[in-house]
C-alpha positions in Angstrom: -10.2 -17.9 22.1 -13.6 -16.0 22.2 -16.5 -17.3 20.3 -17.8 -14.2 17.4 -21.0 -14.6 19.8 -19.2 -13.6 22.8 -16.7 -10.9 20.5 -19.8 -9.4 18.9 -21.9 -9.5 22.3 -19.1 -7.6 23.9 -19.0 -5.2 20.9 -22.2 -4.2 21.4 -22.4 -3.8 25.2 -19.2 -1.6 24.9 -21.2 0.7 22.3 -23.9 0.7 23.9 -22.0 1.8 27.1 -19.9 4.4 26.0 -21.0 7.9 25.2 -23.5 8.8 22.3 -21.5 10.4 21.2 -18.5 8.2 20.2 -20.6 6.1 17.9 -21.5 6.5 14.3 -25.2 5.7 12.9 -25.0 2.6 10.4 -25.9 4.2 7.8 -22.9 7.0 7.4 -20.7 3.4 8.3 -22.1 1.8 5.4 -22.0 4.9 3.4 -18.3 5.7 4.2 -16.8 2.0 4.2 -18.7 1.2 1.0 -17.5 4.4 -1.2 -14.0 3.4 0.1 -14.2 -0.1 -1.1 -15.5 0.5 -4.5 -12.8 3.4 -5.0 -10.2 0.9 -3.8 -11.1 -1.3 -6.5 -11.8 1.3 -9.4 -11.8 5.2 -9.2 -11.2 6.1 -13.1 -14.1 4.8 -15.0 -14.6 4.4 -18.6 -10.8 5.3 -19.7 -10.3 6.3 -23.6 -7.7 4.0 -24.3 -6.7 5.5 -27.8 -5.7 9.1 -26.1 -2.6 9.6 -27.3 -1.7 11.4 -23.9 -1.4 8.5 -22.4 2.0 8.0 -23.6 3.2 11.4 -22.2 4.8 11.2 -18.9 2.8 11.2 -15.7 4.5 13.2 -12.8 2.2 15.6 -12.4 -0.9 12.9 -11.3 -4.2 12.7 -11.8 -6.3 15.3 -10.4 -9.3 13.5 -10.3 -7.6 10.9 -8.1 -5.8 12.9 -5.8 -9.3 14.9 -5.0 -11.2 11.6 -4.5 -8.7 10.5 -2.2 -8.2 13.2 -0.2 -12.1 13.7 0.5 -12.1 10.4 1.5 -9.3 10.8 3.7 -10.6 13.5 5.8 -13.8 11.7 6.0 -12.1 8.8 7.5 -9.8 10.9 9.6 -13.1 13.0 11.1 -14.3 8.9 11.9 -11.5 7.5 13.5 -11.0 10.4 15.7 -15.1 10.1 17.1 -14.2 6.6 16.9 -10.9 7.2 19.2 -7.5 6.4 17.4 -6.6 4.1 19.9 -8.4 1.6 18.2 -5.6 1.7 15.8 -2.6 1.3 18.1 -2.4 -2.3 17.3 -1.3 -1.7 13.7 2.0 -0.5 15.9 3.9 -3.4 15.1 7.5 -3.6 14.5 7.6 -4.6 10.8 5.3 -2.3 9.7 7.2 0.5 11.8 10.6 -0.4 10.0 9.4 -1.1 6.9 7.6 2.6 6.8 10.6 4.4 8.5 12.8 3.0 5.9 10.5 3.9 3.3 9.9 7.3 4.4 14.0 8.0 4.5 14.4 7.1 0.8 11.8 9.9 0.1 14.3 12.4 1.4 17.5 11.1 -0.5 14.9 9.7 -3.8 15.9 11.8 -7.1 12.7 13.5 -7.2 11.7 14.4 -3.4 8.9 16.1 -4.4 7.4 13.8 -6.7 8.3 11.1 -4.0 6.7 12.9 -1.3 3.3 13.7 -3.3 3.2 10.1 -4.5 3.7 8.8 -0.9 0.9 11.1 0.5 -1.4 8.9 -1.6 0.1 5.7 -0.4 -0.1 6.8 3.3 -3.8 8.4 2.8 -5.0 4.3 0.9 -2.9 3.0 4.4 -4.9 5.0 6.4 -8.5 4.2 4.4 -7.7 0.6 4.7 -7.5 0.0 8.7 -10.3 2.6 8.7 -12.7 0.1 7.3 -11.7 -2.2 9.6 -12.5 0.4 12.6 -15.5 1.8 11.1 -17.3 -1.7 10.1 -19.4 -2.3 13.2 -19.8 -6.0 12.9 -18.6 -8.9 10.6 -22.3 -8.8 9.1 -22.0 -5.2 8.3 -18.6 -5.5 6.9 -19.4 -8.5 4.7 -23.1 -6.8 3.3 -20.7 -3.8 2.6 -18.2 -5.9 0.7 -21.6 -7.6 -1.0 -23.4 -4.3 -2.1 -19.6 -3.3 -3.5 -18.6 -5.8 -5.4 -22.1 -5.9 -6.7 -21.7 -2.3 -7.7 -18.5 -2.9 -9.7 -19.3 -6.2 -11.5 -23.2 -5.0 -12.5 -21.3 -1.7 -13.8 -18.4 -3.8 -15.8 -21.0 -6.1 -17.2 -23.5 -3.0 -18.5 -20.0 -1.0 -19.7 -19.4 -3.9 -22.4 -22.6 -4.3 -23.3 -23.9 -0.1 -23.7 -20.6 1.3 -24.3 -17.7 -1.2 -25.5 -15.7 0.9 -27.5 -15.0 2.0 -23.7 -15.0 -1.0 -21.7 -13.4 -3.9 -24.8 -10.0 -3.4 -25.9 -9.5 -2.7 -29.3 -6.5 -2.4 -32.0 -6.4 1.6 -31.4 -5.7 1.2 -27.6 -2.5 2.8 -27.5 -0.8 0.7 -23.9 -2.3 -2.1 -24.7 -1.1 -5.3 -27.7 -3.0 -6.1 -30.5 -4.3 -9.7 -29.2 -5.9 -7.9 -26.4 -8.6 -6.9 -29.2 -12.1 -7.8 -28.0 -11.0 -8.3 -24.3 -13.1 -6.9 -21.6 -12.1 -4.6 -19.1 -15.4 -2.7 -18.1 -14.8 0.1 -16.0 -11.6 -0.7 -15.7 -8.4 0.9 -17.3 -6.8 -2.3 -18.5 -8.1 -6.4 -18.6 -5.4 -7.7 -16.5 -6.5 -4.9 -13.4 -10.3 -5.7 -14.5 -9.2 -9.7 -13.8 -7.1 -8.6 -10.7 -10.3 -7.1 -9.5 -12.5 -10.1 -10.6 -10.3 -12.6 -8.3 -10.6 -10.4 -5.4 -14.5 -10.5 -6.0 -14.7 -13.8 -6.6 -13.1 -14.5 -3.1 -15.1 -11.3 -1.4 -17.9 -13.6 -2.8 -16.9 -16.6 -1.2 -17.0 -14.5 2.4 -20.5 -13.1 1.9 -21.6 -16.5 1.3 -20.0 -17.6 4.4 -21.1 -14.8 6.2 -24.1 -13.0 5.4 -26.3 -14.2 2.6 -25.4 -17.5 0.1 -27.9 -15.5 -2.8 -25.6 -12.7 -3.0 -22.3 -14.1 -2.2 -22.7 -16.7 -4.8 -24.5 -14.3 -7.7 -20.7 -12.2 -6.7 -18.9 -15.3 -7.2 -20.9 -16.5 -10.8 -20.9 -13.2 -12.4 -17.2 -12.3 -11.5 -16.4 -15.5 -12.5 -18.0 -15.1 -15.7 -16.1 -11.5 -16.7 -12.8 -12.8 -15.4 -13.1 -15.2 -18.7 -14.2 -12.6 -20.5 -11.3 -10.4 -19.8 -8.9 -13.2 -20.6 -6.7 -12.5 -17.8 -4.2 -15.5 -17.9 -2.3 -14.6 -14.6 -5.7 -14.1 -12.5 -6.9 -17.1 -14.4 -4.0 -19.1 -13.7 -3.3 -17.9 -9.8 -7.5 -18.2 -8.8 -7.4 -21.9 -8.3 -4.0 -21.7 -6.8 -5.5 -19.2 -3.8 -8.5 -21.2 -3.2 -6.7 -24.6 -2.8 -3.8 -23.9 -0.9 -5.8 -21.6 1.4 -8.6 -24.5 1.4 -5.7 -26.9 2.8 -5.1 -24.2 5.8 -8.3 -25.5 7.1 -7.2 -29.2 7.0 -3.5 -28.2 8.1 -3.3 -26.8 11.3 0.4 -26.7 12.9 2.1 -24.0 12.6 5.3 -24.9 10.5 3.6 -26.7 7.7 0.8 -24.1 7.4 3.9 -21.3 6.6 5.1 -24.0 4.1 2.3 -24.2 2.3 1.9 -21.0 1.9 5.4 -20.0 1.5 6.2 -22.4 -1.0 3.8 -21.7 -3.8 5.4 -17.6 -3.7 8.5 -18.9 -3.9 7.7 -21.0 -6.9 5.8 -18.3 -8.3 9.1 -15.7 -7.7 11.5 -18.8 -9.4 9.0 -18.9 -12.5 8.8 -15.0 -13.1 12.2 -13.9 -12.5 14.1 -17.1 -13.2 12.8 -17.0 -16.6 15.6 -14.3 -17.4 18.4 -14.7 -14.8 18.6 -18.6 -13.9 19.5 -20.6 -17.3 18.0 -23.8 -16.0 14.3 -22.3 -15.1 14.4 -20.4 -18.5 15.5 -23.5 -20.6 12.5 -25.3 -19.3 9.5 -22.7 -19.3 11.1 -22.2 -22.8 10.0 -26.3 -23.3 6.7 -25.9 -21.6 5.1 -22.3 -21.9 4.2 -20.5 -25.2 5.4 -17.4 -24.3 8.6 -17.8 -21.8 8.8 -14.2 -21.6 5.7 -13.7 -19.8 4.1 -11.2 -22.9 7.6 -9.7 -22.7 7.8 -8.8 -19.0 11.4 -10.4 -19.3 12.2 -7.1 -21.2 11.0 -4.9 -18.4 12.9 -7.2 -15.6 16.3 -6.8 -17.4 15.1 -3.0 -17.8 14.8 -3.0 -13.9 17.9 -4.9 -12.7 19.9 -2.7 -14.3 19.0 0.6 -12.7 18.0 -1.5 -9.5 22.3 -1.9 -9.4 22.7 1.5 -10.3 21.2 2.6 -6.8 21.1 -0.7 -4.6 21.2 1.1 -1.1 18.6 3.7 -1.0 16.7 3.0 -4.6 15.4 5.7 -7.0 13.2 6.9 -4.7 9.1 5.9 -3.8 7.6 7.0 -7.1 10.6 8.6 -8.7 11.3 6.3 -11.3 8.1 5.2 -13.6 6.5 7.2 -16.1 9.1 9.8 -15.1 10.7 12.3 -18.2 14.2 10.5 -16.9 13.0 6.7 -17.5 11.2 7.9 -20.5 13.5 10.3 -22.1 16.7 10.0 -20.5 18.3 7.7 -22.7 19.6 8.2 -26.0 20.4 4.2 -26.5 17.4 2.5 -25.1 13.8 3.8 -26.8 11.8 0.9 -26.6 8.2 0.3 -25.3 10.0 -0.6 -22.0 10.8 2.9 -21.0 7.0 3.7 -20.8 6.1 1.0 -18.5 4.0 2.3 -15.7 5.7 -0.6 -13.1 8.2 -2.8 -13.2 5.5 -6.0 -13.7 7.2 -7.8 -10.6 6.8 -6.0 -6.9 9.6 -7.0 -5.2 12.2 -6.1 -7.9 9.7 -2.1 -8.0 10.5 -2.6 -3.8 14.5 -2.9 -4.3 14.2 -0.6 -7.7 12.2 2.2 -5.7 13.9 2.1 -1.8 16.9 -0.2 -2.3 17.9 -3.7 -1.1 17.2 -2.7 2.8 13.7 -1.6 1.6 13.2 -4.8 -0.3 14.0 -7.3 3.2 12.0 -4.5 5.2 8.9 -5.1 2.8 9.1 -8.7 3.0 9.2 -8.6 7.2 6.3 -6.3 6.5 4.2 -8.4 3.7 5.5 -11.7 4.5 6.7 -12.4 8.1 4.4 -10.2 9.9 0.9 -11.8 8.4 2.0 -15.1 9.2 2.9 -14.5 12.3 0.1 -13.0 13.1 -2.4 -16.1 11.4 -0.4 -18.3 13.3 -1.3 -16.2 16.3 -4.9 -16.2 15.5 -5.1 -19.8 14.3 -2.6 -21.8 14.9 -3.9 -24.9 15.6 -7.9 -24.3 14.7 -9.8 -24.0 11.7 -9.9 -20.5 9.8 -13.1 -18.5 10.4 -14.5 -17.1 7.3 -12.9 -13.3 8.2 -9.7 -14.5 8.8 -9.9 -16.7 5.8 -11.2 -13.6 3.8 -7.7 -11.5 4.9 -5.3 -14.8 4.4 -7.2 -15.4 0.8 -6.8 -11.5 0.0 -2.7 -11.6 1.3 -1.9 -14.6 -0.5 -3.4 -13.6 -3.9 -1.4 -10.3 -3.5 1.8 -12.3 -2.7 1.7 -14.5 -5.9 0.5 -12.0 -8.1 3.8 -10.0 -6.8 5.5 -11.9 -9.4 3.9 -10.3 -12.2 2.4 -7.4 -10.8 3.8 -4.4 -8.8 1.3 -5.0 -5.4 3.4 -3.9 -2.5 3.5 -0.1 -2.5 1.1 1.4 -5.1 -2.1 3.1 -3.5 -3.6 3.4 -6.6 -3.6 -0.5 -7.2 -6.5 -2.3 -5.8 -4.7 -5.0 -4.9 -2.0 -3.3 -2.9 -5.3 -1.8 -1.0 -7.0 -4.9 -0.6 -3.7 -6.7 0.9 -3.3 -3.7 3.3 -6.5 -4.4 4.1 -6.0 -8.1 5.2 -2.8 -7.4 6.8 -4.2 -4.8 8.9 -6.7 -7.3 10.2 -4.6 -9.8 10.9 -2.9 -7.9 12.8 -5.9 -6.5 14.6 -7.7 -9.6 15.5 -4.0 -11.1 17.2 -5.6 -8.0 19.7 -9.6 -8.4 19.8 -9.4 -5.2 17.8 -11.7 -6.8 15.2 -14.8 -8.3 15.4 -14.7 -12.0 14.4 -17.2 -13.6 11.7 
């Protein structure tokens, strides 16, 4: 395997080779990859949470996030064509070719095509931003100050949001989607605590990287202050999967053959999935979280769960359709019986039972070849019996956190999540760097 001298050596000599005009000047890279990056991780700052609108039904979107990711798209569209799209062609890879087929069929037969298609286009454009910054980053420096000068944005902002305006960045008891113990919680810029904690973790570990990487000052003043806000927003399932993510991927460096590396990391989603969903379907799991947790049902995701099942088994084969169930005038107002805070959930709080809910038991093994198979097939191509460099680590730290917070949080297919952007992130490079597409750190 090449050294990153030799990959990054050979990087430049090929752009200094080709034509002028099939390069891009730093500064628009920086620019481009660095407003995607901070959009991926918040794009709606400074929500009112006591707007009672909130509670309405949400087909029609947000305007304000459609338009932001459109622009970007065409911007990253205009740089991967003067770039040259065949730097892409390694994304081409069988599980992510099924599991988007399949997903693209249940648009057609989903309940609400249109609303199916217009939610996918957002999906497909966060897809498409994602391996861009992969493309576009020129070097594993660049990519890592970019990630740095991000992340700083984000957390600086959060920190100055509770401290100039909190009755728009601290939950409070007239928040109308949020409980009354989230009172005095931060969230910052962000819409809710637990997406403000989901956002701290992948800070925390973007933090770790720049330190690795590029400069220790800034990677570590990322890792302290996110650290910092992550307690503040009291996020118990960031708080409690953070030191899960940084040992297990820590023990990839000491464990190097192939089989026990996929254990490892296997095992603790597995445990995680048992834990969530056992908790309401397998009487022996629920009878001892019952002994050993406060609150079994997870602050009453159990509710949402059974909620899901149900109409999961209404529509096994080919789901509700991508989008087409959530936050929809059906889920919300369809039913005479059931009117209970469950029917306005915006996710199903688990994202492989949103996977089989939204495309259907096919979509749900088609996602997990995609999510699950592929990237460890490809670290084990990259790695398999050598230490992690800090990139690669970056994209398994990123994929695993997104794998065990699929047990509590919908992850897998929701553009508008960071975390779902941040794991398509990691698994695109992955995949890239099984080819040399990807400059090495």
């Amino acid at each position: 395997m090449s050294s990153a001298a030799e990959i990054d050596a050979g990087r430049i000599a090929e752009s200094r080779a080709a034509p002028a005009t099939r390069d891009i000047p730093d500064w628009m890279r920086v620019a481009l990859n660095g407003t995607v990056i901070v959009v991926f991780w918040n794009h709606l700052w400074f929500s009112d949470l006591s707007d009672r609108s909130l509670l309405e039904a949400a087909e029609s979107g947000s305007f304000l996030t459609q338009a932001t990711f459109i622009g970007l798209g065409l911007a990253m569209a205009a740089a991967l064509w003067h770039l040259g799209l065949e730097r892409l062609r390694p994304l081409l890879s069988w599980p992510i070719l099924l599991c988007a087929g399949w997903l693209a069929l249940t648009i057609l037969t989903s309940v609400e095509p249109l609303l199916s298609i217009r939610r996918s286009i957002l999906l497909l454009i966060a897809a498409m931003l994602a391996a861009g910054v992969l493309v576009v980053a020129r070097s594993a420096r660049q990519f890592a100050l970019t990630l740095a000068g991000s992340a700083l944005i984000i957390v600086v902002s959060s920190f100055l949001a509770v401290a100039l305006v909190p009755h728009l960045a601290v939950h409070s008891a007239f928040d109308v989607q949020a409980e009354p113990d989230h009172a005095g919680l931060w969230r910052g810029i962000f819409p809710h605590k637990n997406e403000a904690g989901s956002v701290m973790v992948i800070l925390i570990l973007v933090g770790l990287y720049v330190a690795a990487t590029a400069s220790r000052f800034y990677g570590w003043t990322i890792v302290v202050l996110s650290a910092i806000f992550l307690v503040g927003a009291g996020s118990k399932t960031a708080m409690a999967t953070l030191p899960v993510i940084l040992v297990v991927t820590s023990l990839c460096q000491v464990v190097r053959g192939r089989v026990l590396r996929v254990l490892l990391l296997v095992a603790p989603i597995l445990a995680f999935s048992v834990i969530s969903i056992g908790s309401v379907f397998i009487p022996p799991v629920k009878e001892v979280l019952e002994a050993l947790l406060k609150d079994a049902t997870f602050t009453g995701r159990s509710e949402i769960w059974q909620f899901a099942v149900e109409n999961i088994l209404n529509r096994p084969l080919q789901g509700w359709g991508y989008g087409a169930f959530w936050l929809t005038e059906r889920t919300m107002y369809g039913s005479a019986t059931i009117s209970t805070w469950v029917n306005s959930a915006r996710h199903a709080h688990n994202a492989f039972l949103d996977s089989a809910l939204t495309t259907g038991f096919p979509g749900l093994v088609l996602a997990l070849l995609a999510y699950v198979y592929g990237p460890l097939r490809d670290l084990n191509r990259i790695a398999a019996d050598r230490p992690l460099d800090p990139t690669t680590m970056l994209f398994l730290r990123l994929w695993f956190f997104a794998m065990i917070s699929a047990s509590f949080e919908s992850v897998l297919f929701n553009g508008n999540n960071p975390t779902c952007c941040m794991v398509m992130l990691a698994i695109f490079g992955l995949r890239m760097r099984t080819q040399h597409a990807l400059v090495r750190g």
